[in-house]
N, C-alpha and C positions, 0 to 999 in steps of 0.2 A: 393487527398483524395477522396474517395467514396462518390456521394454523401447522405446526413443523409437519405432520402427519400428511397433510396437503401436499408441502412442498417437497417430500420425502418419497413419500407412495404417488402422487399426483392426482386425479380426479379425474374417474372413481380411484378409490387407493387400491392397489393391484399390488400385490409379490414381487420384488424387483429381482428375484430369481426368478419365477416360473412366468409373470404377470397373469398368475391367477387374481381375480377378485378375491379383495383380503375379506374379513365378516369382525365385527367391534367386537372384544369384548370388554372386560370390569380393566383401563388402563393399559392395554395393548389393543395388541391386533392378530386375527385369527386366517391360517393358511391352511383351507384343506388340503391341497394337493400335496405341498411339502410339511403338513403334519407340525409346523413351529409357530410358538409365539413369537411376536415381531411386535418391539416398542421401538417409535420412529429417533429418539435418541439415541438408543443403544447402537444404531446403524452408521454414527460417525462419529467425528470430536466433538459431540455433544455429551455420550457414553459419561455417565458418572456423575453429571450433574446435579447438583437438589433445587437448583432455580425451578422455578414456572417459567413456563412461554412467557407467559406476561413481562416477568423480570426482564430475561432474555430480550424481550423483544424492544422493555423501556432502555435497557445499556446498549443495544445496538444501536438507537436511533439516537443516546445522545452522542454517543461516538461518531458515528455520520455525520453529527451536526458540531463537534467541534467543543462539544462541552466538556466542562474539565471534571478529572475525578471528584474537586470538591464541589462543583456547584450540584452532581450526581450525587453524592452523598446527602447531601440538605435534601433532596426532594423524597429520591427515597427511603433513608435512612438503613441504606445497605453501608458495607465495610469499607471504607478508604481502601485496604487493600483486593476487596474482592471487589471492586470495581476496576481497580489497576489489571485485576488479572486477567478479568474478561476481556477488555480494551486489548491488554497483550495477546489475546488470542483471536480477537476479530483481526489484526496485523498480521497474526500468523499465518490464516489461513485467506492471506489476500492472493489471489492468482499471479502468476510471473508476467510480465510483457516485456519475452524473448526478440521481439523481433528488433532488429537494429535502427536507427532512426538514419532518414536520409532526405535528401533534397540541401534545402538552405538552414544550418545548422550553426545557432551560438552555444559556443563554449567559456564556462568560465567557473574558477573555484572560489572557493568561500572556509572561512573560518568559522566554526563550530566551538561552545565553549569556551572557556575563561584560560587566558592564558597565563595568568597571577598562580591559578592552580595548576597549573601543569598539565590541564586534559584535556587541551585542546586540537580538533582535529581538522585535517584539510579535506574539503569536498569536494570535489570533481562532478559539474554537472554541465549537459548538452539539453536545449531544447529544439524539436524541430517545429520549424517555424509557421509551415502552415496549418502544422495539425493539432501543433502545442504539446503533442507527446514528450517525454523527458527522460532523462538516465541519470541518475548519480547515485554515487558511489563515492570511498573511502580510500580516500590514497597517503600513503607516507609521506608525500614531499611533492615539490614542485620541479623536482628533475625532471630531466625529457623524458626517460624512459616511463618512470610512471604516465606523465599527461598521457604517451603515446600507447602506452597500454589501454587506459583507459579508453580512449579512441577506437583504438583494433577491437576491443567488445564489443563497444554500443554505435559505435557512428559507420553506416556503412562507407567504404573508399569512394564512392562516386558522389560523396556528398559535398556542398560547398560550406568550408566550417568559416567563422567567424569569430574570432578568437582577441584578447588585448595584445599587445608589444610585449611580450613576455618573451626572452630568448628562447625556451623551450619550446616555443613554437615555431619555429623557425624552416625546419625540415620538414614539415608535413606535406609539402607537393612533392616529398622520394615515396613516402606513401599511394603515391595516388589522388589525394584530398585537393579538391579546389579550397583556395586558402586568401582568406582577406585579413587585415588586421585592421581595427575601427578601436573609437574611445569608446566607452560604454556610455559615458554622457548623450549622444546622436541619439533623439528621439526614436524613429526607428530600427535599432539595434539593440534595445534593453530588454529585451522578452527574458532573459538568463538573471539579469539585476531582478525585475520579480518576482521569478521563480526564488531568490533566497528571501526576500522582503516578505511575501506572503510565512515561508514557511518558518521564518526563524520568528516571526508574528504569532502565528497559530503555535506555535511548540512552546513559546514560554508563556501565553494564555491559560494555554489545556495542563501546562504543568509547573509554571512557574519558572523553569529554568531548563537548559535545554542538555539533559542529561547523555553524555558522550561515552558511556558507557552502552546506554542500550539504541546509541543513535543509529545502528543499520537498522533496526526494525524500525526506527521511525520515518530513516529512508525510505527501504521498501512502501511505507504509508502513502508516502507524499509521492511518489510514484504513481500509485495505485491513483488519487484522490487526480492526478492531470491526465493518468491514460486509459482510466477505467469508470467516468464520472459517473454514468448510471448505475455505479455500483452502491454509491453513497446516495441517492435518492430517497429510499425505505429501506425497512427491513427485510422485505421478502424478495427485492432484487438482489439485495447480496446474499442474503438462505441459499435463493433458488442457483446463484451460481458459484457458492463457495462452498456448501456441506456437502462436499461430496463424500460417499461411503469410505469407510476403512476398510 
């Protein structure tokens, strides 16, 4: 991996106040003009750390790739939980994708969690279809107004949605939405049936059980992993565009 210092200061490594050339010293880094020491951690949500780079850099990559905290734990013989916490903070600091999805657009929700215990939650997701970008989200219930909230955020109105027979669908051309209703069965109409099959695959892999307690950040994840893919490539593609300063 790159080191942070690299991806921080960039090369040569420069002052990211003044972009004076910084000068090494013993574990920082040295600013004539602005007269401070500068350690490339201190400069984001890295601050506080006791990892090395190296640690850092071996959790990010099994993260990217989908490994679970226990098979991370066997190799390095770091903490079950200080491997959960790093994970939760690569999640954290995954960038947003504001922009609304639009074109040819399936919709469809999905159950999360065990219903025997009582924590189980409905998910709301839209994929668009030529680009594969995605949205989902957390809804109470399968009433219209939720589905159609959800819609009014993520799917723009000139989109053509594609949705089941679900009565709640029903209104969506007062919206504005071109509106088909299809079985999900139809070969080419399942891109949304994937989208949960992959991720409710990968979530009880990486953790056993797909914990609907902390399931928006694992939303936001699977997010990330359809509309951000070079991000999970290596470690120094998501460094270089996720640490940003505090």
């Amino acid at each position: 991996m790159a080191s942070i210092a690299k991806i921080v200061f960039g090369c040569p490594h420069r002052c990211p106040r003044c972009l004076t050339q910084l000068h090494r010293g013993q574990g920082y880094y040295w600013c004539r003009r602005c007269r401070q020491k500068l350690r490339p951690k201190a400069l984001n949500w890295l601050k506080g750390s006791n990892l090395t780079e190296r640690w850092i850099g071996t959790l990010l990559r099994g993260w990217q790739r989908n490994v679970s905290p226990g098979a991370v734990k066997e190799m390095t013989g770091l903490s079950y939980p200080t491997i959960e916490r790093w994970y939760a903070r690569f999640r954290a600091h995954l960038p947003h994708d504001r922009a609304q999805l639009i074109g040819v657009v399936e919709v469809d929700e999905a159950f999360f969690g065990r219903q025997r215990h009582q924590n189980q939650r409905i998910v709301m997701g839209a994929i668009e279809r030529k680009s594969k970008r995605i949205k989902l989200g957390i809804i109470p219930d399968r009433e219209q107004d939720s589905l159609e909230g959800f819609l009014h955020t993520n799917v723009h109105p000139e989109s053509m949605l594609h949705t089941d027979c679900h009565a709640s669908y029903f209104d969506l051309d007062w919206y504005g939405y071109g509106h088909q209703f299809h079985n999900h069965s139809i070969k080419d109409t399942n891109q949304i049936e994937n989208v949960w099959s992959v991720t409710k695959r990968q979530l009880r892999r990486m953790y056993g059980q797909i914990r609907t307690t902390k399931l928006p950040e694992f939303l936001r994840e699977w997010e990330a992993r359809y509309n951000f893919p070079k991000l999970f490539n290596n470690p120094e593609t998501y460094l270089a565009a996720c640490l940003v300063p505090d």
